[in-house]
Structures are given as C-alpha cells and as structure tokens.
C-alpha positions as CSV (number, residue, x, y, z in Angstrom):
1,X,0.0,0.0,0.0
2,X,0.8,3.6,-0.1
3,X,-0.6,6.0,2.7
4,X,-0.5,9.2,2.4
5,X,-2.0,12.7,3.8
6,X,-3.5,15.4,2.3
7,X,-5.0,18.6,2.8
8,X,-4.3,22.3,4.6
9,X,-0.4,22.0,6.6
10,X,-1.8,20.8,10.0
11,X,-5.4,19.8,9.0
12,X,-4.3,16.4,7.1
13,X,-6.5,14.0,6.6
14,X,-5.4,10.2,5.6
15,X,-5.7,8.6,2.5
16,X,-4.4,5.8,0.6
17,X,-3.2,5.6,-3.0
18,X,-5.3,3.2,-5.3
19,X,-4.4,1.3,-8.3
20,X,-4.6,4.2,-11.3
21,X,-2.9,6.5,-9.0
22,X,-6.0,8.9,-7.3
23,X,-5.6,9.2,-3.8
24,X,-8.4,7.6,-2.0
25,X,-9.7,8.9,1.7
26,X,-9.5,7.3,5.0
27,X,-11.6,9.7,7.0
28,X,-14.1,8.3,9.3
29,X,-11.4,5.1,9.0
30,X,-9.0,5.8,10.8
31,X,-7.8,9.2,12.2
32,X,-4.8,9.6,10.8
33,X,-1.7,8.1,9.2
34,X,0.5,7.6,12.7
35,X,1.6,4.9,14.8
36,X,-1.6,3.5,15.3
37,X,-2.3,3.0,11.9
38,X,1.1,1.6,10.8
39,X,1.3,-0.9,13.4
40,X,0.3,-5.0,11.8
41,X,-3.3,-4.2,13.4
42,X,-3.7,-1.1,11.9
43,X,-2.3,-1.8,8.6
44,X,-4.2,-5.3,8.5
45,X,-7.7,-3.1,9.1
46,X,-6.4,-1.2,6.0
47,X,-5.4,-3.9,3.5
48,X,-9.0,-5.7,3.7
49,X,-10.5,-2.4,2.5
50,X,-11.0,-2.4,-1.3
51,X,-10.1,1.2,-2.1
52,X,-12.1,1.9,-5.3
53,X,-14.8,1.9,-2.6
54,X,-13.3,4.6,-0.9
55,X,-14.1,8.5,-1.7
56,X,-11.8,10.5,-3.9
57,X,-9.6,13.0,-2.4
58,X,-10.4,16.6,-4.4
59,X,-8.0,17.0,-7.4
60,X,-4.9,18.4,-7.0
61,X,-4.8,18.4,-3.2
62,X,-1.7,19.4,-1.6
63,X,0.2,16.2,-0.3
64,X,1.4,16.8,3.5
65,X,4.0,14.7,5.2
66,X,3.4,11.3,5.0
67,X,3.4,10.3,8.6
68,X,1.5,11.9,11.2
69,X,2.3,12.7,14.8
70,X,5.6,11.6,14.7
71,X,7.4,11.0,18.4
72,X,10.9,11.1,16.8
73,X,12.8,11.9,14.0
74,X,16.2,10.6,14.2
75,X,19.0,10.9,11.7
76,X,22.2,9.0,10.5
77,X,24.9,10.7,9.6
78,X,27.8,9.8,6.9
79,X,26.3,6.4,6.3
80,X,27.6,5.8,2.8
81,X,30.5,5.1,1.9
82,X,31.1,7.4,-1.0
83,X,29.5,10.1,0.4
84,X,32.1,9.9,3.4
85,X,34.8,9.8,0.7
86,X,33.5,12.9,-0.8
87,X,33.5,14.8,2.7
88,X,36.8,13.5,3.7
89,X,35.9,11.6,6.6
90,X,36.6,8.0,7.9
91,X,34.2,5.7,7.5
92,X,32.6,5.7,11.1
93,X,32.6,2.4,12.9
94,X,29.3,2.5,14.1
95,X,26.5,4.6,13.2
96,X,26.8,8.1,14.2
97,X,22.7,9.2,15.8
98,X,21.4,13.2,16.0
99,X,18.1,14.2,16.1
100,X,15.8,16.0,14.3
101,X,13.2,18.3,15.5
102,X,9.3,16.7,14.4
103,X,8.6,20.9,13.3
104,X,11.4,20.7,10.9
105,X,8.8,17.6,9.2
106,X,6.9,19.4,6.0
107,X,5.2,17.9,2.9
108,X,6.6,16.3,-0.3
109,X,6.2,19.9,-2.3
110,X,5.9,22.1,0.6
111,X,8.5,25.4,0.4
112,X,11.9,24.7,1.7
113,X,12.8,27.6,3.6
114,X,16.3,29.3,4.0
115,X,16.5,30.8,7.6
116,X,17.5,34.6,6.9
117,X,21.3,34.2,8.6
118,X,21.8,30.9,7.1
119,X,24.6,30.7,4.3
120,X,25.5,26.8,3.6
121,X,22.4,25.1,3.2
122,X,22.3,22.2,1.7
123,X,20.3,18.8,0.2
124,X,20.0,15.7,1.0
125,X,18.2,12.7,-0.6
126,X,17.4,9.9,2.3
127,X,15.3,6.6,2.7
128,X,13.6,7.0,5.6
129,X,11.9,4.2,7.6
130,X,8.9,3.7,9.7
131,X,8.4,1.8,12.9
132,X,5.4,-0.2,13.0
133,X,6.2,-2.7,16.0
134,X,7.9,-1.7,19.4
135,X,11.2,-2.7,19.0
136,X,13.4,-2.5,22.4
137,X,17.1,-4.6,21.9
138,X,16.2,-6.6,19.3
139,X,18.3,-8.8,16.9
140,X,18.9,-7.8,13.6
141,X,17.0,-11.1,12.2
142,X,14.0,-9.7,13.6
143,X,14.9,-6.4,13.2
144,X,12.5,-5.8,9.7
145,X,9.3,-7.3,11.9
146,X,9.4,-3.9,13.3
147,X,9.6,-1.9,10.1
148,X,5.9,-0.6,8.8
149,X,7.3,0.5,5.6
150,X,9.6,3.4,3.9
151,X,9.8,6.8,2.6
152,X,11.5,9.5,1.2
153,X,13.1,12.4,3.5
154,X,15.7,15.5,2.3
155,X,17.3,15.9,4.9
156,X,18.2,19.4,4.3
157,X,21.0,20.9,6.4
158,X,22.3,24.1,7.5
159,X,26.0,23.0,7.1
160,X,28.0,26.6,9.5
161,X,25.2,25.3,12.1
162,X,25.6,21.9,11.7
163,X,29.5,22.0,12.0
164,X,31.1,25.4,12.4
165,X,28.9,25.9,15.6
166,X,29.3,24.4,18.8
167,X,27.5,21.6,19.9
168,X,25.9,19.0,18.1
169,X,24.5,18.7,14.3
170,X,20.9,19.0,16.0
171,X,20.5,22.7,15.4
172,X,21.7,22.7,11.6
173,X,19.1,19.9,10.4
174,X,16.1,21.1,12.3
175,X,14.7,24.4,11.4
176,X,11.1,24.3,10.0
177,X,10.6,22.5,6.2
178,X,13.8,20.8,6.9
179,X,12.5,17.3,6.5
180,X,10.2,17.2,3.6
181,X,8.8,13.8,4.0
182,X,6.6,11.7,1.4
183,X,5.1,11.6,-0.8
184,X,4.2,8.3,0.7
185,X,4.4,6.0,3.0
186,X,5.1,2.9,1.0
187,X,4.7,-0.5,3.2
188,X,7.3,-2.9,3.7
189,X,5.4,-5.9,2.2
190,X,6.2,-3.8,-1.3
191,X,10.3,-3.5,-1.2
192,X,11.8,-6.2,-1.6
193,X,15.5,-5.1,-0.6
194,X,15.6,-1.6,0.8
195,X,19.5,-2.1,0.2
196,X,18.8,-1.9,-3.9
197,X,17.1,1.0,-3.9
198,X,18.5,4.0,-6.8
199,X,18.3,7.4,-5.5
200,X,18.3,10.7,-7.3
201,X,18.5,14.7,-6.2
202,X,18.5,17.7,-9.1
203,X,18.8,21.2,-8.4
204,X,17.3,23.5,-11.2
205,X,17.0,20.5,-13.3
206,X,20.7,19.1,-13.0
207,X,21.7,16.0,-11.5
208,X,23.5,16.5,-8.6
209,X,23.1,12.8,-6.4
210,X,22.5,9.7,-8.4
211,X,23.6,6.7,-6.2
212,X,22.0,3.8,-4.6
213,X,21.1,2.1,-1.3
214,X,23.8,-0.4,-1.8
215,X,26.1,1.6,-0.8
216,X,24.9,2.2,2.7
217,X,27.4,1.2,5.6
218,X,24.7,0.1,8.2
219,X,21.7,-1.2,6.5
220,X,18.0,-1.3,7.9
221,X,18.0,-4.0,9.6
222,X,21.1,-3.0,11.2
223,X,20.0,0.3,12.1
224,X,17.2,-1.0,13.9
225,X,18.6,-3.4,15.9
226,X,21.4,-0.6,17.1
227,X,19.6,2.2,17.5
228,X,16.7,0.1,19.4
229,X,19.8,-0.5,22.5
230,X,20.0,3.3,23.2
231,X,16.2,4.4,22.7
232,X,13.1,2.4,22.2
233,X,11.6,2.6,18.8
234,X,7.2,3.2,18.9
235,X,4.9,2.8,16.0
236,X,5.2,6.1,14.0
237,X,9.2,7.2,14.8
238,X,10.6,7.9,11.2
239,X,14.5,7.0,11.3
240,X,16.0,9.0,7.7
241,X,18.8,6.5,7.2
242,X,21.8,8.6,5.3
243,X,22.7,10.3,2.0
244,X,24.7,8.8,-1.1
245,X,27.6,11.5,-2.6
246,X,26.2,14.6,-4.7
247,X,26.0,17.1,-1.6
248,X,26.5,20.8,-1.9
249,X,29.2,20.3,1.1
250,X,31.2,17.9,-1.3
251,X,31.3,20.1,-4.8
252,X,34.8,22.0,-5.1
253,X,34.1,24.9,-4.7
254,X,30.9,23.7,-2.5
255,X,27.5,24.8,-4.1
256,X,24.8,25.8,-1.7
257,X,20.8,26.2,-1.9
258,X,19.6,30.2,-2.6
259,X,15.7,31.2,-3.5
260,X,14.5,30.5,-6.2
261,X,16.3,27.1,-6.3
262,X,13.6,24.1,-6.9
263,X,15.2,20.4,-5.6
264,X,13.5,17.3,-6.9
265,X,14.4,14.1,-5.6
266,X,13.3,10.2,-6.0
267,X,14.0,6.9,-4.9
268,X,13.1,3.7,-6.4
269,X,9.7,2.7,-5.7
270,X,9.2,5.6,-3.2
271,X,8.1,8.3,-5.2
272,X,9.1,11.6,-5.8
273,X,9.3,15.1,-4.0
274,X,9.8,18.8,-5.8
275,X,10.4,21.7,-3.0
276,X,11.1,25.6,-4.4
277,X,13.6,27.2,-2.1
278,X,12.4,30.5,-0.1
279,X,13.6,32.9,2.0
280,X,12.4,32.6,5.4
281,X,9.6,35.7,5.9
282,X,10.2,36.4,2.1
C-alpha cells in the first residue's frame, strides 16, 4: 500500500493511494496516518478495505508529510561510503545518531525555507523508515518485523550550524521544512531489498546525487537493531537513514541552496518530492 495525507499543513486527513494512481480517503477510518495505523493491526484493518470503494480526495490536493504525529525523527549521519569519501571523513565504525526536531517535518512539495542568517544550506536525498512494532534490543533477524514500511526524506542541512557551531549537528538539520517527508508511506510488504534502492537529487534540473542504497554502511536492519539498545523505537518514529555523494558540502568549490532554487528528488519505488527554495519571511 501507499498511505498518504492530504489537505491544509496541520489539518491532514489520511488517504491511501489506489491502483490508477487517485488518492483515495480514509476519514471516518481511521484518524490519521500515525503509529496506530502503521502498526500490523492497523495496517491489516487497511489492507481488507477495497479502495475503489473509498471517496476521492479533491483534485490536485496538496500532499502533506506522510506520517503523522511523529514521536521522533532521528537521523544517521555519513552512512555511505562514498558520500564519506566525498566529505573527507573516515568511514565511522558505528553509526553516528542526532536528532531531528518533528517541526522541521513538512510535505513532499511544501517550500523549503532558507533561515534569513543561514549561508550553507544544503540537500540531502534519504530513505527514511517507519516503525510499526515496538522494537526494544532486538536482533537484527528480527529487526525488519518492526519496520511498517519506507519513505523518502531531504534531509536538508544548514552545514555553519551543523559544524562550524558548537554543539551538536541537531540545530543545523532542524529548522522548520527541513524534512520534507513523502510523498508516501510505501509499506514494507512492497520492497523487496531496501538495500537496492536508486536514489536521485536535481537542483534546477541538473543531476547532482544519483547513487543507490547499496552503498549504505549500516543497513536497515542493522540500524534498527542498534539504534533500538539506546532508545526504544514506537509505531510512528521515522528513522532517515543517510545520503549517497552529490551534496553541496562535497562540490569543489561547494555549491549551496539560494531562493529560487527548486530540488527534486526520488528513490526507487518511493516516489518523488519537488520543493522551491524560499527565504524565510520572504
């Protein structure tokens, strides 16, 4: 299935997508797309329903984020290996954790905007995942049980926060609309190998990332496993799992987001996302 949520930016309602593409309503289904609905009861209730039974969502509906009242949002950092190569760092030996604020979550085509001091900010193409199942020190064989399904985050950065700042990367990958998530939530049942997965960013219609989950240091399954012996995972927390090489960090000289920029980005299966870039207030 794919689950999405439409509507005004904090008035979402759910929806699911059907066969020829529409986006079919949920309302009066369920409340919302969130960790209720993504866990195996919820998506179970949602599966039996036949959507071409469902109402249509009006016709060119704005898309919000594609998962609702998110608890966390937490990020891995330099988790490919090329894209470590193209920043000039080691290859960390285990997987290195920040955090995300949930107001920094926005829709698929929503405005990126630039904060009004900012001056390195930057794009980032990640598959996000979604836990469905509780997950507290689990294995990695069972470590996909608790995975509801995957989506597609830019994890845009403000880099002279993220690094020239003290402190940690928290405050350079948090301000609002930096996590455009969606357009869907695509359930696991429909990737096969979330480590095969082709990935692609343009700014202004050139191709600035075009890599692939394969390259990944710490897959899903690893990811949950280790992340699940610092912090328990709930139904609904969105883990954004790294970015392959094509940043604006890594370009000599380094190339960074201005208005009137417009980022599309895909990734096999998932979808795709277009954000225009603002000023903040503009």
């Amino acid at each position: 299935m794919k689950l999405v949520r439409f509507g005004q930016a904090g008035k979402e309602q759910p929806g699911v997508v059907d066969q020829a593409g529409a986006v079919r309503s949920l309302s009066g289904i369920i409340d919302d797309i969130d960790g209720a609905a993504v866990s195996p009861e919820g998506l179970a209730k949602l599966k039996a329903l036949d959507p071409a039974t469902l109402p249509l969502a009006p016709e060119g509906v704005r898309l919000g984020p594609c998962v609702g009242r998110v608890g966390k949002l937490v990020g891995i950092g330099l988790n490919y290996s090329d894209h470590a190569a193209e920043a000039g760092l080691p290859v960390p030996t285990e997987p290195i954790v920040f955090m995300k604020a949930t107001s920094s979550i926005s829709g698929p085509y929503d405005d990126v905007e630039i904060p009004a001091d900012a001056i390195k900010t930057d794009w980032e193409v990640e598959l996000a995942f979604v836990i469905g199942t509780r997950a507290k020190n689990v294995s990695e064989a069972d470590a996909l049980r608790h995975v509801a399904g995957y989506c597609i985050v830019n994890d845009v950065s403000e880099r002279a926060w993220q690094t020239e700042r003290q402190g940690q990367w928290t405050k350079g990958k948090s301000h609002d609309t930096f996590s455009p998530m969606g357009p869907w939530l695509v359930t696991a049942d429909e990737i096969a190998d979330s480590s095969a997965l082709g990935m692609r960013l343009e700014v202004n219609g050139v191709t600035r990332q075009n890599g692939s989950t394969r390259t990944m240091i710490f897959n899903v399954p690893y990811l949950v496993s280790y992340l699940s012996r610092f912090m328990t995972l709930h139904p609904g927390d969105v883990v954004t799992t790294g970015t392959p090489p094509g940043v604006g960090l890594g370009m000599k000289p380094p190339l960074y987001l201005k208005p009137g920029d417009v980022m599309r980005l895909e990734i096999d299966g998932l979808g795709h996302q277009r954000q225009a870039v603002v000023l903040e207030g503009g």
